[in-house]
RODO-2510 file (C-alpha; in nm, 4 decimals, decimal comma):
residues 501
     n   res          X          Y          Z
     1     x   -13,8386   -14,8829    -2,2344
     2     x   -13,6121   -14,6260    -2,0059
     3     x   -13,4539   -14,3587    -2,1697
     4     x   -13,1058   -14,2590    -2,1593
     5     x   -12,9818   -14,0168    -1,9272
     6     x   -12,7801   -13,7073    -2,0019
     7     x   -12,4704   -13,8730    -1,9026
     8     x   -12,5578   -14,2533    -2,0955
     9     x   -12,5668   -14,0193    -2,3825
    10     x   -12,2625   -13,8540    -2,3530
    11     x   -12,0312   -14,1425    -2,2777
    12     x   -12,2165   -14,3101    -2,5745
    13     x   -12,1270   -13,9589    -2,8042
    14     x   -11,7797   -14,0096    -2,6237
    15     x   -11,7522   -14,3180    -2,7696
    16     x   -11,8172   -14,2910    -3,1011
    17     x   -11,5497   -13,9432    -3,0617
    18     x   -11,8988   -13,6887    -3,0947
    19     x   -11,8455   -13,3706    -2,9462
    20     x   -12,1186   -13,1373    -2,8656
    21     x   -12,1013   -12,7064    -2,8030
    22     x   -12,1264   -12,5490    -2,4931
    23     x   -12,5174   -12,6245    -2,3902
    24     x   -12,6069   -12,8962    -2,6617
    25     x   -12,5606   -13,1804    -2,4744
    26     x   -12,8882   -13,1666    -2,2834
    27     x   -13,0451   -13,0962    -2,5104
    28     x   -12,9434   -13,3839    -2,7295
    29     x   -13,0180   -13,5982    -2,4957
    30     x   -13,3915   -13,4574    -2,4289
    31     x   -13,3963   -13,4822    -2,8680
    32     x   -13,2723   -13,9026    -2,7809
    33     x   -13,5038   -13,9468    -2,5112
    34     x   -13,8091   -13,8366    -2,7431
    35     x   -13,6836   -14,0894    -3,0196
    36     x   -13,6332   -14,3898    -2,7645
    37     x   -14,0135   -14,2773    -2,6588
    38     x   -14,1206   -14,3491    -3,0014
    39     x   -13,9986   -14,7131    -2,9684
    40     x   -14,2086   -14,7538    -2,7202
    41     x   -14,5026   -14,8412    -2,9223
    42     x   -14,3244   -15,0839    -3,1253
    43     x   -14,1981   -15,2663    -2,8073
    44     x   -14,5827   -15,2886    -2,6609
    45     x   -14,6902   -15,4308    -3,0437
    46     x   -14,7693   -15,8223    -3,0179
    47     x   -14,4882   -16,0196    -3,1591
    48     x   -14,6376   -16,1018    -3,5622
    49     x   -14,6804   -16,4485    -3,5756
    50     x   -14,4581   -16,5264    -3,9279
    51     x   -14,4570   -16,8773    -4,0977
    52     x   -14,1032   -16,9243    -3,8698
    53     x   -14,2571   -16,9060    -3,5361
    54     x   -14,5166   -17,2057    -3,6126
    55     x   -14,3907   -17,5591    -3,6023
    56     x   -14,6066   -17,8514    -3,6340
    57     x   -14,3918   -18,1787    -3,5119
    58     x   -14,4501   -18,0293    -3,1327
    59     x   -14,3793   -18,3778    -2,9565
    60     x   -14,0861   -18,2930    -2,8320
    61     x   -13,8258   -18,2853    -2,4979
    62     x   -13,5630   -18,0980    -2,4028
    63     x   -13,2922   -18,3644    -2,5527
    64     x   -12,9674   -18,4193    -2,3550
    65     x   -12,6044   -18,4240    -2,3996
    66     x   -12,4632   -18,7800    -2,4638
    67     x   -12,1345   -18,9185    -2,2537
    68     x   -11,8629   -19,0951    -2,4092
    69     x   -11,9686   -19,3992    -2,4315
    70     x   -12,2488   -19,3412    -2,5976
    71     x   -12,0392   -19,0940    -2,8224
    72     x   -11,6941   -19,1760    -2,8598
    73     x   -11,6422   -18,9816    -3,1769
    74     x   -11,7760   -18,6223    -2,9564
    75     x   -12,0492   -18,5835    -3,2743
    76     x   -12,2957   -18,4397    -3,0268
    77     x   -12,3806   -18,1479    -2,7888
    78     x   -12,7662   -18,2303    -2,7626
    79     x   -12,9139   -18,5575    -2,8535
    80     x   -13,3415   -18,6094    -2,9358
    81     x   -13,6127   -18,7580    -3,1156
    82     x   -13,8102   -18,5434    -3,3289
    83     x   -14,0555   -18,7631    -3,5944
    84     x   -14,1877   -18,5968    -3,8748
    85     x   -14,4703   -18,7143    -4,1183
    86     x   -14,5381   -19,0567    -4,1405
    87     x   -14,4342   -19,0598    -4,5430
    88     x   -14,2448   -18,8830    -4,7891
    89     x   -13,9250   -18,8559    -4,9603
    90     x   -13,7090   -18,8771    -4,6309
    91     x   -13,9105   -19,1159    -4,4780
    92     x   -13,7014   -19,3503    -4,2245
    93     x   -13,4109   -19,1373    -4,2339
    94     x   -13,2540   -19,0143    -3,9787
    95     x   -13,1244   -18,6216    -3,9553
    96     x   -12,8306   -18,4404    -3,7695
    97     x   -12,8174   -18,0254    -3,7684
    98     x   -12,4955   -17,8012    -3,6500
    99     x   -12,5922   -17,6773    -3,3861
   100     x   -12,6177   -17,3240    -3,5374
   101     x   -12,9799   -17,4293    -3,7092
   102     x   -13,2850   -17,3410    -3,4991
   103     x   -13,4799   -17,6737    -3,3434
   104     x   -13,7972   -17,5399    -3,1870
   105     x   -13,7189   -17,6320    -2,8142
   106     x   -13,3922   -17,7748    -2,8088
   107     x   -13,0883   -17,5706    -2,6479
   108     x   -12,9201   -17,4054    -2,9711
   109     x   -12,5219   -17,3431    -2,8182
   110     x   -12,3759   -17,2812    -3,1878
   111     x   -12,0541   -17,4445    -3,0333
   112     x   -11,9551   -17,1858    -2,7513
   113     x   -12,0685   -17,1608    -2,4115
   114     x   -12,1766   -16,7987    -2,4209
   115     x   -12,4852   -16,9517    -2,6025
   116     x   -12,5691   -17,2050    -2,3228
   117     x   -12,9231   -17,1437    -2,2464
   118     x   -13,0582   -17,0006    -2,5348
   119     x   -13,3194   -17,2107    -2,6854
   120     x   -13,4962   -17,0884    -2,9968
   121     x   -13,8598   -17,0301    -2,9738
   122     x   -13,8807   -17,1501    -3,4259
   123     x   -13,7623   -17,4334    -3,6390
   124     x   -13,5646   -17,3000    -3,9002
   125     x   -13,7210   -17,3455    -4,2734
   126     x   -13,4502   -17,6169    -4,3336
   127     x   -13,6383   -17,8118    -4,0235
   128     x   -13,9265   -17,7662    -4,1442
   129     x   -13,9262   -17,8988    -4,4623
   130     x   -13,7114   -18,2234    -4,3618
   131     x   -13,9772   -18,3067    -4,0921
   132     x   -14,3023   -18,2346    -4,3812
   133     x   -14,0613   -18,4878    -4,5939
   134     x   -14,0770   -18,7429    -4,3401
   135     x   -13,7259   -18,7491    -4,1926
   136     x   -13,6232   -18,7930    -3,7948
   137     x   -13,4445   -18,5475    -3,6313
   138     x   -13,2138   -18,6854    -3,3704
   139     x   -13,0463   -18,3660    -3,2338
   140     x   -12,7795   -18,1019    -3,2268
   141     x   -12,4221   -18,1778    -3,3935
   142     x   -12,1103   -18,0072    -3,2674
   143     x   -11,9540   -17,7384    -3,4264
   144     x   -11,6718   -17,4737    -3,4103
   145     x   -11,7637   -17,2074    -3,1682
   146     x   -11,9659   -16,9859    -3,4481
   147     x   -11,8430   -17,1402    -3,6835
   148     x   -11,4724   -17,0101    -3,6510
   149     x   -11,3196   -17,0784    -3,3374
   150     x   -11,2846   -17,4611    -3,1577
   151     x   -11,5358   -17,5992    -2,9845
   152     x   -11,6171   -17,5218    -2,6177
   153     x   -11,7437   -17,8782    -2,6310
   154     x   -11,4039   -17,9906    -2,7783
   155     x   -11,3036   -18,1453    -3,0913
   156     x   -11,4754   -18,4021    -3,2710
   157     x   -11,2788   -18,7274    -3,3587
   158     x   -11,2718   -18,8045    -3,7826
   159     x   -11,4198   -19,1926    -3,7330
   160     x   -11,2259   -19,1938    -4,1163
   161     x   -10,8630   -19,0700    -3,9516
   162     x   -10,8724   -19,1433    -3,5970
   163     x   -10,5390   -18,9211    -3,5411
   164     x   -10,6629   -18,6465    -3,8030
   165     x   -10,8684   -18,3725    -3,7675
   166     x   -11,2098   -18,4062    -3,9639
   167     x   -11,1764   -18,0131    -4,0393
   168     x   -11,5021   -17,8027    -3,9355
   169     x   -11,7233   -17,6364    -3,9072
   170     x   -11,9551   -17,8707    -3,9464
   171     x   -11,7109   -18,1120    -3,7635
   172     x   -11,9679   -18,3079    -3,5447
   173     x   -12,2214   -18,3135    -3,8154
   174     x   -11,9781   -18,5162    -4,0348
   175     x   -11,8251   -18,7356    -3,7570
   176     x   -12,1882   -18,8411    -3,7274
   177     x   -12,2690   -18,9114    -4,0479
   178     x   -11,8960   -19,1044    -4,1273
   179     x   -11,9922   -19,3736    -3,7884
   180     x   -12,4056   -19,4033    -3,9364
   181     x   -12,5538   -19,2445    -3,6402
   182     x   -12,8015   -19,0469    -3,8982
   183     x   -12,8252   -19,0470    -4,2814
   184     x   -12,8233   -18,6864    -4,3834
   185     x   -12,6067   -18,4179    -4,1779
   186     x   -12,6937   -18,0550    -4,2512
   187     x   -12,4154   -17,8580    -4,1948
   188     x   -12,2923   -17,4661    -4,2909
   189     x   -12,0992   -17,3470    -4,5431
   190     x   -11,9596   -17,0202    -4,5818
   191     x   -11,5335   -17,1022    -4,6381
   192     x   -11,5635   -17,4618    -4,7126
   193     x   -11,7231   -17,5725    -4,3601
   194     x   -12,0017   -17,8230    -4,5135
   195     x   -11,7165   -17,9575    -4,8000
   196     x   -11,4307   -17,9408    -4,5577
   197     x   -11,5270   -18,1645    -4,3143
   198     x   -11,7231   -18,4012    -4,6040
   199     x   -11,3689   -18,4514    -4,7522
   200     x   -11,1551   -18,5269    -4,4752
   201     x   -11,4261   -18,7855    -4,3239
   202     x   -11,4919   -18,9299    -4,6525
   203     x   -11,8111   -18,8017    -4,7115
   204     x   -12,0316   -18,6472    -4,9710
   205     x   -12,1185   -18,2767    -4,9465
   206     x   -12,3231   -18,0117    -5,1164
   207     x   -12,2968   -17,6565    -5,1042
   208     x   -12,5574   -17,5648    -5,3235
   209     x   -12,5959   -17,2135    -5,4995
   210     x   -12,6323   -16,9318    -5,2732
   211     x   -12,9902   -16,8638    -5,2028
   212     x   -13,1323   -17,2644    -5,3508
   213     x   -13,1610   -17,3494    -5,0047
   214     x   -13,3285   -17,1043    -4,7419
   215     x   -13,1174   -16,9930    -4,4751
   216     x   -13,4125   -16,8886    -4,2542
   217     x   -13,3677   -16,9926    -3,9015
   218     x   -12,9901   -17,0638    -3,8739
   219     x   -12,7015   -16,8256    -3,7773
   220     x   -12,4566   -16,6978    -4,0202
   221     x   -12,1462   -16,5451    -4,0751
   222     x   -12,2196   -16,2610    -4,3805
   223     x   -12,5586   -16,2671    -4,5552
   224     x   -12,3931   -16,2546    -4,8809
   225     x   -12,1693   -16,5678    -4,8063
   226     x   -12,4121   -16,8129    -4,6045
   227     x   -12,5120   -17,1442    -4,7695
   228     x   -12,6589   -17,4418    -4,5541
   229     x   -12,6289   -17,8004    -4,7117
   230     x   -12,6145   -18,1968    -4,6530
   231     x   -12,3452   -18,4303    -4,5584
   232     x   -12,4158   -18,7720    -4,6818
   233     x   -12,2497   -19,1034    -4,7822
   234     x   -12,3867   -19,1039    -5,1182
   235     x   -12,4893   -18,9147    -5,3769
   236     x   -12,8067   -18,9857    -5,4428
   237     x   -12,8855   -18,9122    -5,0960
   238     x   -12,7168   -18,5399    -5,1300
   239     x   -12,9656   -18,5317    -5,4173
   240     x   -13,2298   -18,6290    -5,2692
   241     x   -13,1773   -18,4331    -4,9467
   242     x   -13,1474   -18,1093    -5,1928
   243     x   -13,4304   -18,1305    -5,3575
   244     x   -13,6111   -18,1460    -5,0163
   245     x   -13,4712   -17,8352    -4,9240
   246     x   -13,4197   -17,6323    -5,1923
   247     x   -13,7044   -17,3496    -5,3024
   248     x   -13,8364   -17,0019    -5,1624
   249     x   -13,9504   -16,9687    -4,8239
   250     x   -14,0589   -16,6415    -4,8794
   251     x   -13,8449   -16,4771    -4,5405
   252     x   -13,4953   -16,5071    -4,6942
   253     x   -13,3849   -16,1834    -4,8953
   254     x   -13,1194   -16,4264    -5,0379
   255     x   -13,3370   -16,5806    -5,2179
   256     x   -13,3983   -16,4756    -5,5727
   257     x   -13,7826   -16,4072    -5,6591
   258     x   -13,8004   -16,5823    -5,9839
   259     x   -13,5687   -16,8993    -5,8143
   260     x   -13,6906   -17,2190    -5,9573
   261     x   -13,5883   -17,6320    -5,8624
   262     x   -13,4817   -17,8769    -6,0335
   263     x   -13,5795   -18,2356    -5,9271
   264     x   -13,2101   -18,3641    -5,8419
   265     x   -13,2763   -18,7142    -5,7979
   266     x   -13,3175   -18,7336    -6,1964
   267     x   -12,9801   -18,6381    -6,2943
   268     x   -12,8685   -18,8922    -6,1429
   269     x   -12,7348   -19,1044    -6,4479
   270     x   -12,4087   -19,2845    -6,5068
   271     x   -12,3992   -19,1530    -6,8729
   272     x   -12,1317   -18,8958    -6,8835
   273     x   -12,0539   -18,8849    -7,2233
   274     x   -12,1960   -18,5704    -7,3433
   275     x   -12,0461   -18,3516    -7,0307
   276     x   -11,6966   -18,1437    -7,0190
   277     x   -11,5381   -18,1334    -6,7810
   278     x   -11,2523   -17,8392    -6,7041
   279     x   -10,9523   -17,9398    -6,5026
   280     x   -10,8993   -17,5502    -6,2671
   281     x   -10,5195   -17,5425    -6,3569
   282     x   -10,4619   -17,3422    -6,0263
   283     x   -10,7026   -17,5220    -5,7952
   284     x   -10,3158   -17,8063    -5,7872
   285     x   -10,0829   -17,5018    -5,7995
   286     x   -10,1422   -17,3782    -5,4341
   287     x    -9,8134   -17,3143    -5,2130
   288     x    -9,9080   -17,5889    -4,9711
   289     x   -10,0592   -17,8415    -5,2119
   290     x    -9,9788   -18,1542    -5,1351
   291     x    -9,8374   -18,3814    -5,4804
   292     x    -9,9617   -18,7250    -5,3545
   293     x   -10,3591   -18,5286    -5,2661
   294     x   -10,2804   -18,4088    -5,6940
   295     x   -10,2246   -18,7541    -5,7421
   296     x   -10,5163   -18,9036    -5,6546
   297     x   -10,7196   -18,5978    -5,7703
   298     x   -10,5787   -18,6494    -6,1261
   299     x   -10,6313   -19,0186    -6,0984
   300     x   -11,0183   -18,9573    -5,9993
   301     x   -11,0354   -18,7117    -6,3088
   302     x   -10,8766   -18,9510    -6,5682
   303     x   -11,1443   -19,2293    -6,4053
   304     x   -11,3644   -18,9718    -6,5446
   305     x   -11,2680   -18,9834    -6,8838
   306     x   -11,2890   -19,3316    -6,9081
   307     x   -11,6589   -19,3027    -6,8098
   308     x   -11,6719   -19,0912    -7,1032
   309     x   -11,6465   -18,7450    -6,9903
   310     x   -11,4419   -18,4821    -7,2098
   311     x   -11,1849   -18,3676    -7,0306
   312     x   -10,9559   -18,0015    -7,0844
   313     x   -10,7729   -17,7893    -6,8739
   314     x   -10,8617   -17,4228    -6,7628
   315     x   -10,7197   -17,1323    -6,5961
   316     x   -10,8233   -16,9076    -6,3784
   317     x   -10,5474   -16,7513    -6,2169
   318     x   -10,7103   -16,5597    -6,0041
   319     x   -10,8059   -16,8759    -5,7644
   320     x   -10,4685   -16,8401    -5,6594
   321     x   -10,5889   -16,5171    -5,4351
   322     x   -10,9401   -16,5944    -5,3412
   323     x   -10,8005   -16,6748    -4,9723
   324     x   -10,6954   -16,2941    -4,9221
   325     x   -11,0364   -16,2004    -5,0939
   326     x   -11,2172   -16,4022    -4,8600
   327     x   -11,0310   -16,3277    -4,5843
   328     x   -11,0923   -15,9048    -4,6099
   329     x   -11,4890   -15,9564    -4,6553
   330     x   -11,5439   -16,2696    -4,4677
   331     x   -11,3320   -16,1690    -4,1860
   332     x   -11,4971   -15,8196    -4,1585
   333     x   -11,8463   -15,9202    -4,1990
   334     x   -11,8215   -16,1902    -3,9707
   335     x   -11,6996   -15,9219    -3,6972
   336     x   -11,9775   -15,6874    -3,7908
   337     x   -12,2316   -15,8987    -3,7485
   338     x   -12,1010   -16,0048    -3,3958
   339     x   -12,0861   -15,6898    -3,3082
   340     x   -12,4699   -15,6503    -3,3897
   341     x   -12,5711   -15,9254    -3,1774
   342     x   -12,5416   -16,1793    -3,4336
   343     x   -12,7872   -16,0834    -3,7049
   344     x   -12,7412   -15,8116    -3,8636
   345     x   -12,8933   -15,5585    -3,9906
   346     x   -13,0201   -15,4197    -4,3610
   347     x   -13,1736   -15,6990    -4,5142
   348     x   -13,5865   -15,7505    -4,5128
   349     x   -13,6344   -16,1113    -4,3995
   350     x   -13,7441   -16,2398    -4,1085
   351     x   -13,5532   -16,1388    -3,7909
   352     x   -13,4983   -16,3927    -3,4662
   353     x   -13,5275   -16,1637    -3,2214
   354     x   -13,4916   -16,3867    -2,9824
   355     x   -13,1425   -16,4477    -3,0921
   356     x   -13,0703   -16,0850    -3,1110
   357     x   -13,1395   -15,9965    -2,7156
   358     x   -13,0058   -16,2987    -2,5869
   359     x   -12,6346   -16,2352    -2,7486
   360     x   -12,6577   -15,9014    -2,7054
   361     x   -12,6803   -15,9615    -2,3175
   362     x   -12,4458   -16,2342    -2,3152
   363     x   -12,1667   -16,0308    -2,5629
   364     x   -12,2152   -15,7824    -2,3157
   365     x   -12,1470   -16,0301    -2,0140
   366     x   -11,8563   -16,2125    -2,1810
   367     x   -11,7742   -16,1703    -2,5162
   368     x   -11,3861   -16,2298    -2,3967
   369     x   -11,5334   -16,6053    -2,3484
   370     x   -11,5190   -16,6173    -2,6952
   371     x   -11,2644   -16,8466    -2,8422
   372     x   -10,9510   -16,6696    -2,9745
   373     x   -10,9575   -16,7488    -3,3115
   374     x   -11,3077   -16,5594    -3,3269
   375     x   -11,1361   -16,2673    -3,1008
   376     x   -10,8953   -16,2043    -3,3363
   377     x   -11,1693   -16,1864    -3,6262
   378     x   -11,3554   -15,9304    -3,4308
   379     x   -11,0665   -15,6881    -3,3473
   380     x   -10,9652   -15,7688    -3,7304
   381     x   -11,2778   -15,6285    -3,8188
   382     x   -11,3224   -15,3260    -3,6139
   383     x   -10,9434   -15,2137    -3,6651
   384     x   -11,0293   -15,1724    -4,0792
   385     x   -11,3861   -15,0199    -3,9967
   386     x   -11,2268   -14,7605    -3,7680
   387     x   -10,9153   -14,7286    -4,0057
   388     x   -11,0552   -14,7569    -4,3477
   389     x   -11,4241   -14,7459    -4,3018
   390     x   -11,5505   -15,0391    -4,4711
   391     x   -11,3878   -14,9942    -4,7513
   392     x   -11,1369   -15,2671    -4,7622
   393     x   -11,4709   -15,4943    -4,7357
   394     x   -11,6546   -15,2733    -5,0498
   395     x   -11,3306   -15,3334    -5,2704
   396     x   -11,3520   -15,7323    -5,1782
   397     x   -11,6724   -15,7440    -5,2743
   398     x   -11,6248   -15,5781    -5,6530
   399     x   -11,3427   -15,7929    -5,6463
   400     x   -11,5274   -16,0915    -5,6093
   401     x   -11,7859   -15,9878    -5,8714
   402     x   -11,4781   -15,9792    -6,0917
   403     x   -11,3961   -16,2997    -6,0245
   404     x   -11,7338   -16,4421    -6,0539
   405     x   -11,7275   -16,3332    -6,4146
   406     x   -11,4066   -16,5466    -6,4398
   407     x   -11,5395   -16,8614    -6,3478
   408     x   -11,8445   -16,7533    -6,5237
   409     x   -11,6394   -16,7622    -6,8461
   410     x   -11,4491   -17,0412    -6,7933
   411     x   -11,8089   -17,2362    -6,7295
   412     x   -11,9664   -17,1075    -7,1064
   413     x   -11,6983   -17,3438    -7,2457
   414     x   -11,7153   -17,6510    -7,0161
   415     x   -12,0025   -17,8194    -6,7606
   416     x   -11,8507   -17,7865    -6,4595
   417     x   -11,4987   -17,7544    -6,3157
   418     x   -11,3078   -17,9881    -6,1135
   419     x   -10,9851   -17,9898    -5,8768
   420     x   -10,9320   -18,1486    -5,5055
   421     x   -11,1659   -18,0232    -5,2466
   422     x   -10,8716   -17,9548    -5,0263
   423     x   -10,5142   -17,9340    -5,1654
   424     x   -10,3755   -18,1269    -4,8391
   425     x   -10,4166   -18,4379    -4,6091
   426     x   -10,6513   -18,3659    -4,3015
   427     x   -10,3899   -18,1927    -3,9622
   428     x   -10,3037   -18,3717    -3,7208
   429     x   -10,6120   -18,4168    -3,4353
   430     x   -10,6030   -18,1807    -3,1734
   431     x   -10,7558   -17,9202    -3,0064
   432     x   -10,7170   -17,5903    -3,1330
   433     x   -10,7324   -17,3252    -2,8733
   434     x   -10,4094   -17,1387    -2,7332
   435     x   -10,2691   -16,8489    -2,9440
   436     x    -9,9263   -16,9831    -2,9496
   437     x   -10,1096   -17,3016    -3,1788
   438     x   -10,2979   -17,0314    -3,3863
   439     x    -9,9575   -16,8530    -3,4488
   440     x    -9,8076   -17,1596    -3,5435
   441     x   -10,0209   -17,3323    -3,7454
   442     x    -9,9783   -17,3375    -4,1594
   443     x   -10,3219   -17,5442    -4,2407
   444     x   -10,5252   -17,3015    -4,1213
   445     x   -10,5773   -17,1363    -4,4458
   446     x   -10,4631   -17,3944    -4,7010
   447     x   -10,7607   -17,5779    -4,5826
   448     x   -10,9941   -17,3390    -4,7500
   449     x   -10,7742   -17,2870    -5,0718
   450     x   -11,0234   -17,4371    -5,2720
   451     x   -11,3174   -17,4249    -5,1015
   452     x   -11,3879   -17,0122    -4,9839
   453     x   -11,4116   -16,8372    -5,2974
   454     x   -11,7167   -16,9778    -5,3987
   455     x   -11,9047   -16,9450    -5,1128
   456     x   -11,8444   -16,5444    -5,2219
   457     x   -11,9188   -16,6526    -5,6425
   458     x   -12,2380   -16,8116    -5,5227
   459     x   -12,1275   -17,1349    -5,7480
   460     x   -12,2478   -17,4439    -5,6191
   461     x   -12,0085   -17,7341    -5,5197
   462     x   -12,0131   -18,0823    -5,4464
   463     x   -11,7293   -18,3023    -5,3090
   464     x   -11,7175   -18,7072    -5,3268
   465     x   -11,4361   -18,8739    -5,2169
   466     x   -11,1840   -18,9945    -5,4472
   467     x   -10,9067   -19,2271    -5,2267
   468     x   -10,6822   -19,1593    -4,9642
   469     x   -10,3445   -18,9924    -4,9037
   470     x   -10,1002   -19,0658    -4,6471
   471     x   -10,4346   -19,2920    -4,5391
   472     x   -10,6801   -19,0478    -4,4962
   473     x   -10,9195   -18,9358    -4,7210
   474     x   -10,9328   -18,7102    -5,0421
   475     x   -11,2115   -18,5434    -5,1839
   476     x   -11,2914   -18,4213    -5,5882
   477     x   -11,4586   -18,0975    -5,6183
   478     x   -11,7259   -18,0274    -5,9018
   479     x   -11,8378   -17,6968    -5,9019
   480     x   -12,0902   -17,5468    -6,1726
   481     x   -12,2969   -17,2516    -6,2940
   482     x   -12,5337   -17,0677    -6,0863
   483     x   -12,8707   -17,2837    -5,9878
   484     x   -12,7021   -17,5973    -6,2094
   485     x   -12,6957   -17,8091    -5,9203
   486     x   -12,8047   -18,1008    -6,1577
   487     x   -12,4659   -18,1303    -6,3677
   488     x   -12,2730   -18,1740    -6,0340
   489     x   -12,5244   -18,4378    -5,9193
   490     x   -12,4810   -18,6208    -6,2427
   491     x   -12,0850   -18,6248    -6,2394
   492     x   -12,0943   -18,7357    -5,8357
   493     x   -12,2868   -19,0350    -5,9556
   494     x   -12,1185   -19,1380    -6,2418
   495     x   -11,8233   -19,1420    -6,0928
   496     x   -11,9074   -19,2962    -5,7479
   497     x   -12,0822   -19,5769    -5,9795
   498     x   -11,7902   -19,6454    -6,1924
   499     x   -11,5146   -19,6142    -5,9453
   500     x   -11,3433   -19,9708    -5,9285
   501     x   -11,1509   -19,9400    -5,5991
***
């Protein structure tokens, strides 16, 4: 490890606007060369060999990136074979993972090109544990460019709306489970990203309660808003793909220590008759909500009293602004943690390293190659940390506690809540990229209207589709109390089982 030089250390102090008195700045930089010494015994340490860094299904090739033909729907950036055990729970099922989730060997891009090359060294827990259950990986989904900005490997195509967008993130991952190219998906939620793209293709989707399912292994956005989940065409296989993945791993801080699981699989029931359900008044009063998406919505819920299910209405108006709350912490965290290489810092879990060195060089190389979409987030985020210091981000976060308590109350007098998963029809299919579109564009955040906010409450939610409007898709949106991932598996099924259309 080299240390600084008198002059790296001034331009750094210059930098961060540090000014020194006449003879200090040697010796500060003889007081930072000492420090960076230090270091150097950590650097020379062997790297610990943590439960991450062993993988067991090691039978496996570099993959490849599939042409059209063999992809028509764009579902793919790398495509493999990974078998796990020879029995379990998954057994003969086939997996996809957004290409943001660590896969021991396989070229990890996380949608952009300034991630070509780097191929993690770890399965992430999530890996792990749907290999042990017997499950076949085959390969890398596309995905917006970390998980904000459009694709470097351009859009994928919505098999459900062939001239609609199939919404992202976790765009590819849904495209391939909506044409049966794998059973389970596992995408990333952390604004809507694993329910988004579940709705618009017609799918099933979980985000399940912050912290159920490790996030070990995968890259995020903001530790305090980063959920992974499945994509499915049924229910019972969300459930069963949950309860596969959900429990400690004992590296993710955002795990609680007393977290317990439920076994999903046996909520499943089509008796409804003892749950209440509470229509969210605002989740239909958006701006941009579309009355014929309400429509079917409020046709899905009234399906759901005939199946038995009490039905009332609740408020919490509130909901209304959960898109400018998300917006000031999820925008500035998601800058901050670009801006430190992709991790973060200040949580004790375990660290990819990897990762960390390999942006860090390439941010350093081209981080203009970012899309601009993700740009914009990052200049967003350091204009409020050099003008108000965090702060805006601090006030978000009390803010959403606040809220949390809201939904928290409306929850002690019903089972779960329900409103559409996305107050509009999917946008038009396109790619994304120019500024002038970004300007332009009014979906951008109505997509998330419903969907955001509790990736910040931690409350888990679950979207099944419900019909169609204007021919593509709509989804219903349960969403529950904290760790009661059971209730919301239980509605999903009833009402996929009754539905008579």
């Amino acid at each position: 490890m080299r240390a600084p030089t008198e002059d790296e250390v001034a331009e750094i102090a210059a930098d961060l606007g540090i000014t020194f008195g006449v003879g200090e700045s040697e010796k500060v930089a003889e007081l930072v060369a000492e420090s960076i010494a230090l270091l150097e015994d950590v650097e020379e340490m062997p790297t610990p060999r943590l439960g991450p860094r062993e993988y067991t299904y090691t039978d496996r090739g570099p993959g490849y990136q599939p042409d059209e033909e063999e992809d028509p729907h764009n579902a793919w950036i790398t495509k493999c074979e990974i078998e796990g055990a020879s029995d379990g729970p998954l057994a003969h099922m086939t997996i996809g993972l957004k290409d943001n989730i660590s896969l021991a060997g396989i070229e990890m891009t996380n949608g952009s090109d300034v991630m070509q090359g780097y191929v993690p060294a770890a399965d992430a827990t999530v890996v792990t544990r749907l290999l042990d259950a017997g499950a076949t990986i085959l390969g890398k989904n596309n995905m917006w460019s970390f998980s904000l900005g459009p694709s470097d490997y351009g859009p994928a195509k919505n098999p459900a709306a062939s001239e609609r967008s199939i919404g992202g993130s976790s765009s590819g991952t849904a495209a391939a489970v909506a044409t049966g190219d794998v059973d389970i998906g596992m995408g990333g939620d952390q604004a809507g990203s694993v329910r988004i793209p579940a709705s618009f293709g017609g799918l099933v989707g979980m985000k399940p309660t912050h912290g159920l399912v490790p996030y070990t292994g995968i890259f995020g956005a903001d530790p305090t808003q980063d959920h992974t989940g499945p994509l499915t065409r049924t229910v019972e296989e969300a459930a069963l793909a949950t309860e596969v993945l959900a429990g400690r791993d004992g590296f993710d801080p955002r795990q609680p220590h007393d977290l317990s699981v439920d076994a999903y699989t046996k909520a499943l029931s089509e008796d409804i008759s003892d749950v209440t359900i509470g229509v969210l008044t605002e989740g239909f009063e958006h701006e941009e909500s579309d009355p014929e998406v309400n429509e079917v919505a409020r046709e899905a819920i009234a399906d759901l009293e005939e199946l038995g299910a009490d039905v009332t209405e609740i408020s919490v108006p509130t909901h209304l602004h959960s898109r400018s709350i998300h917006t000031a912490l999820g925008g500035y965290g998601v800058g901050q943690v670009l801006q430190q290489n992709g991790i973060g810092v200040g949580f004790q879990g375990w660290y990819d390293t990897n990762a960390m060195e390999f942006l860090g060089r390439a941010f350093n190389s081209n981080f203009s190659d970012l899309p601009n979409s993700l740009l914009v987030s990052v200049l967003t985020s350091e204009y409020l940390k050099r003008n108000y210091h965090g702060s805006l981000y601090g006030k978000a976060q009390n803010l959403t506690l606040e809220l949390r308590e809201q939904y928290d109350e409306a929850l002690a007098d019903v089972d779960a809540l329900v409103m559409p998963t996305i107050p509009i029809t999917p946008p038009e299919y396109g790619d994304v990229r120019s500024l002038d579109t970004l300007l332009e564009s009014n979906d951008r955040d109505a997509v998330i209207a419903n969907t955001a906010m509790f990736d910040l409450t931690h409350h888990p939610a679950l979207t099944v589709p419900c019909g169609t409007a204007d021919d593509a898709p709509v989804g219903l949106m349960f969403v529950g109390d904290r760790f009661d991932e059971s209730t919301l598996f239980n509605l999903g099924y009833a009402y996929e089982q009754g539905r008579t259309d």
